[in-house]
C-alpha positions as CSV (number, residue, x, y, z in Angstrom):
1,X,0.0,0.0,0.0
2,X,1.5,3.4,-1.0
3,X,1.3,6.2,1.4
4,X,-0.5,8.8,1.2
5,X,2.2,11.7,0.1
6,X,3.0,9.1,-3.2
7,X,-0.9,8.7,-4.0
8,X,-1.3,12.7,-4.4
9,X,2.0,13.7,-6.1
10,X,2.9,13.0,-9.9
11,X,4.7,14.8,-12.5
12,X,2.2,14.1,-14.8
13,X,-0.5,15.7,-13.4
14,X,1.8,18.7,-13.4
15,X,2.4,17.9,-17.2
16,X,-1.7,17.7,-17.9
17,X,-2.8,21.5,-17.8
18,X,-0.2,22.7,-20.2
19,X,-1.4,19.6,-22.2
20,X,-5.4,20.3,-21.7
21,X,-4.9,23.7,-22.8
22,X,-2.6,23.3,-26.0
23,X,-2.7,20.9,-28.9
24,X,0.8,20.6,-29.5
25,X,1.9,19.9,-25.7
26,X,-1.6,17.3,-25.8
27,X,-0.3,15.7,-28.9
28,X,3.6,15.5,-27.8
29,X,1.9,14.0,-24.3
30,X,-0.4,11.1,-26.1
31,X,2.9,9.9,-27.9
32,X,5.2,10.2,-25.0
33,X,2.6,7.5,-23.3
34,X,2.2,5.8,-26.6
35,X,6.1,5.6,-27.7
36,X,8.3,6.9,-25.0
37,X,11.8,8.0,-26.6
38,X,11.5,5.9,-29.6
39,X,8.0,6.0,-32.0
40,X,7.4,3.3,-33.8
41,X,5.7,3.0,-37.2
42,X,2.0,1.9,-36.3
43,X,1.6,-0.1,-40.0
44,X,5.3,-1.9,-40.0
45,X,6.2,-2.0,-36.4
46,X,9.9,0.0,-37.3
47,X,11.3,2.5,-35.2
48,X,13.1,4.3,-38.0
49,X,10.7,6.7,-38.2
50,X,10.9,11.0,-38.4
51,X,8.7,13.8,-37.3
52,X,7.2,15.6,-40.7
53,X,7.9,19.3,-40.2
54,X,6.7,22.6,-42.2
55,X,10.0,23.2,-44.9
56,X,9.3,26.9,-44.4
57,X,9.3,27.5,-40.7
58,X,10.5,23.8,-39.5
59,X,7.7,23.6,-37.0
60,X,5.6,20.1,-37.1
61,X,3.3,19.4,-39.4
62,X,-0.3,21.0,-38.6
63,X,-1.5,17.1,-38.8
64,X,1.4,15.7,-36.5
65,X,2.1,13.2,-39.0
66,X,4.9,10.7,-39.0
67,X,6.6,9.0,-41.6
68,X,8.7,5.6,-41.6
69,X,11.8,5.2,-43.4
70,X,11.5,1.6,-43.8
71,X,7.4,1.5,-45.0
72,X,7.4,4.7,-46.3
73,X,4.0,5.3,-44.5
74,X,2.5,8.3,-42.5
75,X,1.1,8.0,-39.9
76,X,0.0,9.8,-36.6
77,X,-0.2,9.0,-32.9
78,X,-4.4,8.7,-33.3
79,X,-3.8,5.3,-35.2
80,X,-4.9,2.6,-33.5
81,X,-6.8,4.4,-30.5
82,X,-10.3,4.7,-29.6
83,X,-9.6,8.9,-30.8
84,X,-8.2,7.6,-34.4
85,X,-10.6,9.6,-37.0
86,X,-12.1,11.8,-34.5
87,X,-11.7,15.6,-35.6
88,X,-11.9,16.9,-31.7
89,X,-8.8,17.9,-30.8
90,X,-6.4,16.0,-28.7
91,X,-6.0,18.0,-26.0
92,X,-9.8,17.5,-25.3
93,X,-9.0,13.9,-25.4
94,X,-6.4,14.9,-22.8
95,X,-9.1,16.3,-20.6
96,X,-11.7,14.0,-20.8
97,X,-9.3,11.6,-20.0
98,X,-7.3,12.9,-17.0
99,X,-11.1,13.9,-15.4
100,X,-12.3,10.3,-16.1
101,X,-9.6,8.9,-14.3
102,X,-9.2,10.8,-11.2
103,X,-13.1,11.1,-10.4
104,X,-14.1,8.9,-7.8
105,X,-17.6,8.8,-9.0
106,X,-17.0,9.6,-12.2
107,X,-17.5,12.5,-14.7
108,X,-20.4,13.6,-16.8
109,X,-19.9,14.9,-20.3
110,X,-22.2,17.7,-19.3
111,X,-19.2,19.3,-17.4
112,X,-16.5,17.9,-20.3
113,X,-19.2,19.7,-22.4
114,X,-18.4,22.9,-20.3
115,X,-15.0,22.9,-19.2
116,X,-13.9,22.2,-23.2
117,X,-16.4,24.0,-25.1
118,X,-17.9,21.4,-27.5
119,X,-20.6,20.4,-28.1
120,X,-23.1,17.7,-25.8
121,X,-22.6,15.0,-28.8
122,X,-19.0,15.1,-28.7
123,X,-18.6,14.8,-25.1
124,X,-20.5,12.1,-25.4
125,X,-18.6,10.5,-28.3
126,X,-15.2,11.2,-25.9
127,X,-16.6,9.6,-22.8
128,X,-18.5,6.8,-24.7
129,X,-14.9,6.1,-26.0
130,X,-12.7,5.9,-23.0
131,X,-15.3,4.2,-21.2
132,X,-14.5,1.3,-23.5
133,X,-10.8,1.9,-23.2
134,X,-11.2,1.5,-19.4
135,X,-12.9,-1.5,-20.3
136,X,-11.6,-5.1,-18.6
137,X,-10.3,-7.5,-21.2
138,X,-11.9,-10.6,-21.8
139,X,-9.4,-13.0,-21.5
140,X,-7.5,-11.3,-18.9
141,X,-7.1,-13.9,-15.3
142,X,-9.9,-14.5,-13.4
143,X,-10.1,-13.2,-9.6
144,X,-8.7,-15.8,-7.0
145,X,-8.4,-16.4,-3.7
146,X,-12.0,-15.6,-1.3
147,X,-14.2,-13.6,-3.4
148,X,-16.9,-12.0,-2.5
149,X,-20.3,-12.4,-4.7
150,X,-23.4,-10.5,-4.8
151,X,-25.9,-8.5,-7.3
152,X,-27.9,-5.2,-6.6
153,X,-30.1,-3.4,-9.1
154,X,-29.5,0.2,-10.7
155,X,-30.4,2.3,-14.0
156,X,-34.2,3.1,-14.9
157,X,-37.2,1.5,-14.2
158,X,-37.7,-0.9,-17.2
159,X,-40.5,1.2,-19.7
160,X,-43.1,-2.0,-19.3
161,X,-43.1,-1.3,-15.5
162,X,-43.5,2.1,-14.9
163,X,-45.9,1.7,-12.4
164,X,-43.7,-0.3,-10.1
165,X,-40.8,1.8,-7.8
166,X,-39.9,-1.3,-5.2
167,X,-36.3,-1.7,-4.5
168,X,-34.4,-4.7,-4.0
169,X,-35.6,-8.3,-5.6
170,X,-38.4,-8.4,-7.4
171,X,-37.9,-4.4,-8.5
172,X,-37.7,-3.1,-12.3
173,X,-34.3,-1.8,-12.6
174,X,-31.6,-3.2,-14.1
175,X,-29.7,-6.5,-12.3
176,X,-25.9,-5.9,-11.9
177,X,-23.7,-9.2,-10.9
178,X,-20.4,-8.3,-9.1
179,X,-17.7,-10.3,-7.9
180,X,-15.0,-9.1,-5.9
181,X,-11.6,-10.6,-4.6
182,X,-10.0,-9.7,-1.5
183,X,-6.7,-9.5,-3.4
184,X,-8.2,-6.3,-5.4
185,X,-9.7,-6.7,-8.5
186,X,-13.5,-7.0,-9.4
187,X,-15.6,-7.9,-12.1
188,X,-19.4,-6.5,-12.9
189,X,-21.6,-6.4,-15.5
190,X,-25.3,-5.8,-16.3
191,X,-27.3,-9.4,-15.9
192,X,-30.8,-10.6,-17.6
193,X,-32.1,-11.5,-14.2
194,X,-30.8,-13.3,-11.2
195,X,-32.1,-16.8,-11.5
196,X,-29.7,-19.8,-10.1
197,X,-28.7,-20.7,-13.4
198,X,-27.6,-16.8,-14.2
199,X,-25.6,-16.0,-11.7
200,X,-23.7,-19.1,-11.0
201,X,-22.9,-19.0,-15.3
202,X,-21.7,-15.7,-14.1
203,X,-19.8,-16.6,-11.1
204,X,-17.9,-19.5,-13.2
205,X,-16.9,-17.3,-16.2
206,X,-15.4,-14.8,-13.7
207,X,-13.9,-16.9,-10.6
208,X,-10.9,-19.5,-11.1
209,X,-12.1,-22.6,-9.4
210,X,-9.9,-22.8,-7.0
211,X,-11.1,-19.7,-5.2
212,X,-13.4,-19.6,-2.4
213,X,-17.0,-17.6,-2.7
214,X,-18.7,-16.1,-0.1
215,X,-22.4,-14.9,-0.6
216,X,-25.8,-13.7,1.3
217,X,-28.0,-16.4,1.4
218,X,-29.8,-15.7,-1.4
219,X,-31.2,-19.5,-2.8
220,X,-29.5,-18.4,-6.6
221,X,-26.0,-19.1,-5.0
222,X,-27.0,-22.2,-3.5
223,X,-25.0,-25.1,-4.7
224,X,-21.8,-23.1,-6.4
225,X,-19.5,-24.3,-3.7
226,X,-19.5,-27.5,-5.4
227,X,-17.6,-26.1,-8.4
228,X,-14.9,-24.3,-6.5
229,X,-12.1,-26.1,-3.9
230,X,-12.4,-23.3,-1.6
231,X,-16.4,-24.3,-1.2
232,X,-19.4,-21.6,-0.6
233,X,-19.8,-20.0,2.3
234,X,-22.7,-17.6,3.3
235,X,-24.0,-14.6,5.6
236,X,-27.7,-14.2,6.4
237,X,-28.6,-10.7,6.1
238,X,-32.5,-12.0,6.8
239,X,-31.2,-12.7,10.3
240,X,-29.4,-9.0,11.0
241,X,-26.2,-11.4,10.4
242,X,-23.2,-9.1,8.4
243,X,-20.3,-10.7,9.3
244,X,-18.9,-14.2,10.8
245,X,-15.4,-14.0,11.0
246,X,-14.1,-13.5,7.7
247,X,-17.3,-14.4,6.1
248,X,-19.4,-10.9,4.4
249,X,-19.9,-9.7,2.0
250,X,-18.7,-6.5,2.5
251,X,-16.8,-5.2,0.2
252,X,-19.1,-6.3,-2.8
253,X,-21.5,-3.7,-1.0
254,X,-19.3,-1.2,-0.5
255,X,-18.2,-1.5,-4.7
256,X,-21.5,-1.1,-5.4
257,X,-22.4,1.7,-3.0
258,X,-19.6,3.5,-5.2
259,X,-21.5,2.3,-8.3
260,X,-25.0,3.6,-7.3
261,X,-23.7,7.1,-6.0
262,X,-22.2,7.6,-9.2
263,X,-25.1,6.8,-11.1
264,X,-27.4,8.9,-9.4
265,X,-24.8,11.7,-8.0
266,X,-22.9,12.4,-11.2
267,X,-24.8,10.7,-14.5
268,X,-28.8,11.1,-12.7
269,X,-29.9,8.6,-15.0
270,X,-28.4,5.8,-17.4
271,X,-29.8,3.5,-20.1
272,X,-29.9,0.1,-20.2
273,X,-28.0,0.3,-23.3
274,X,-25.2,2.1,-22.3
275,X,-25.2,0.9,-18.8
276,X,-22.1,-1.7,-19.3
277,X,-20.1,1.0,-20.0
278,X,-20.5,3.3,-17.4
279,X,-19.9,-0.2,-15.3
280,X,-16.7,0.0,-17.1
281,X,-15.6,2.7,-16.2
282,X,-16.4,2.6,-11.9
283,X,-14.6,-1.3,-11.9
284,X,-11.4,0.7,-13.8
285,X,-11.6,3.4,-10.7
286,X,-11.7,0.5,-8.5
287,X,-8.8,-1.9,-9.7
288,X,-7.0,1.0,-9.8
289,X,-7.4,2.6,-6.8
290,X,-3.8,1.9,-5.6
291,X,-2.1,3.9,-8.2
292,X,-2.5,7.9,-8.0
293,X,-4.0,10.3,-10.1
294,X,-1.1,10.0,-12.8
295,X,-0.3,6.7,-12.9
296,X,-4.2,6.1,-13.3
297,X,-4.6,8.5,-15.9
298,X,-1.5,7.1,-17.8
299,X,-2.7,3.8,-17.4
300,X,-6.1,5.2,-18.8
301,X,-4.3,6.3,-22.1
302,X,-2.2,3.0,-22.6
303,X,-5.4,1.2,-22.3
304,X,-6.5,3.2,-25.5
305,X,-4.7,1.7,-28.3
306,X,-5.8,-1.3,-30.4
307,X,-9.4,-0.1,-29.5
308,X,-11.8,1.3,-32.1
309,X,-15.5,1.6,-31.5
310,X,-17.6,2.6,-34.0
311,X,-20.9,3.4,-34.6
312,X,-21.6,-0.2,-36.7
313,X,-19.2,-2.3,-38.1
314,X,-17.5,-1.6,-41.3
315,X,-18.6,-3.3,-44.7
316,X,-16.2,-5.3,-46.5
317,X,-15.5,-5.8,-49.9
318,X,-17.0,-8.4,-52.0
């Protein structure tokens, strides 16, 4: 655990204003995180490659293009990135991303619609964006050791039951399925309901089998230990009982206490649509919670290349 004087200082976030504010220091900042001393051609992988610079004034090109010696190629530090294509400037990317990764709870693209002056669509289009950068990879390890297993339910009421505002099972909001190891990391996503046969899929996919799970007593769970060497163990929260030992669920609560203030502090309201993303982004904050503001916000930008998402998927060729 790093103390607390190494969690709030970085040179990076002193590097970040001059970057937020001017497009050359933003761009110079993306490839620094990108390349480090030596850029490399994005098409041929060589690092014989040279800045492209005005002949007149010998100032970079206005497109901060690259070319490779070897491939003969151009190309720019965008390539390859969730921002490749996008005509908003970098140093808005820069912005977006420094706020999205050093906000507990997260940061609506109303205020990145403010703070950069553009417009309410392309704040969207940068958070949408690094909200699937942040995004876990799918065949990354799966948690070990005791984790911790639980579901709550945020987003909208569901249009067909408007009429209905209980909380809890048996409400019309959205089921969200989190899992949560001791040693750090966690894992949620958005679920179709919470049936046995749901959540223990879930549980499965996400835990390595030689972990332990710990639940409530909720009758779903019943019968999971069976697939893991650590077994199943469970709290009754019907019985006022919270914790036996070692056994809660704790921390699973406390992720998703995180989760929900977001939701309705910062973002109000979220579709079901977009709801996995904004998930995304809160179990990024948390498995990175360790690191300080620019360590996380580096890690943010690394995270970004060899990620496109678009708005549907490209035609091919006949």
């Amino acid at each position: 655990m790093k103390d607390r004087h190494s969690i709030s200082k970085s040179r990076v976030i002193e590097a970040l204003p001059l970057a937020c504010s001017n497009e050359l220091a933003a761009v110079e900042f993306f490839e620094q995180q990108r390349w480090g001393d030596s850029p490399c051609c994005i098409h041929c992988g060589s690092v014989n490659a040279y800045k492209m610079v005005d002949a007149k004034t010998g100032e970079r090109n206005k497109r901060f293009l690259w070319r490779c010696r070897d491939c003969k190629v151009q190309f720019t530090v965008r390539i390859g990135t969730v921002y490749e294509e996008s005509r908003i400037e970098l140093r808005h990317w820069c912005y977006a991303f420094w706020r999205a990764a050093t906000s507990k709870k997260g940061v609506a693209a109303l205020e990145i619609q403010r703070h950069c002056q553009i417009s309410y669509k392309s704040a969207l289009f940068l958070m949408n964006r690094i909200r699937f950068a942040m995004a876990p990879d799918p065949d990354g390890p799966k948690l070990t050791g005791t984790v911790e297993c639980d579901e709550t339910y945020v987003g909208p009421r569901k249009p067909r039951y408007k009429g209905t505002s209980k909380r809890g099972r048996g409400t019309n909001k959205v089921p969200v399925f989190g899992a949560v190891s001791r040693n750090g990391q966690i894992r949620r996503h958005p679920v179709a309901d919470v049936t046995g046969a749901t959540l223990k899929d879930a549980i499965r996919k996400m835990v390595d089998k030689e972990a332990r799970i710990i639940t409530d007593e909720h009758s779903s769970y019943t019968g999971i230990g069976a697939d893991f060497a650590g077994g199943h163990h469970k709290v009754c929260h019907a019985a006022k009982e919270y914790a036996r030992g070692d056994v809660h669920t704790n921390t699973a609560e406390s992720s998703f206490a995180l989760l929900k203030r977001g939701i309705v502090g910062i973002h109000h309201s979220v579709s079901t649509e977009y709801l996995h993303r904004y998930i995304w982004h809160f179990d990024f904050l948390w498995n990175t919670r360790e690191l300080n503001d620019g360590e996380r916000t580096v890690l943010a930008v690394k995270s970004a290349e060899g990620k496109r998402l678009m708005y549907r998927a490209p035609e091919t060729g006949a």
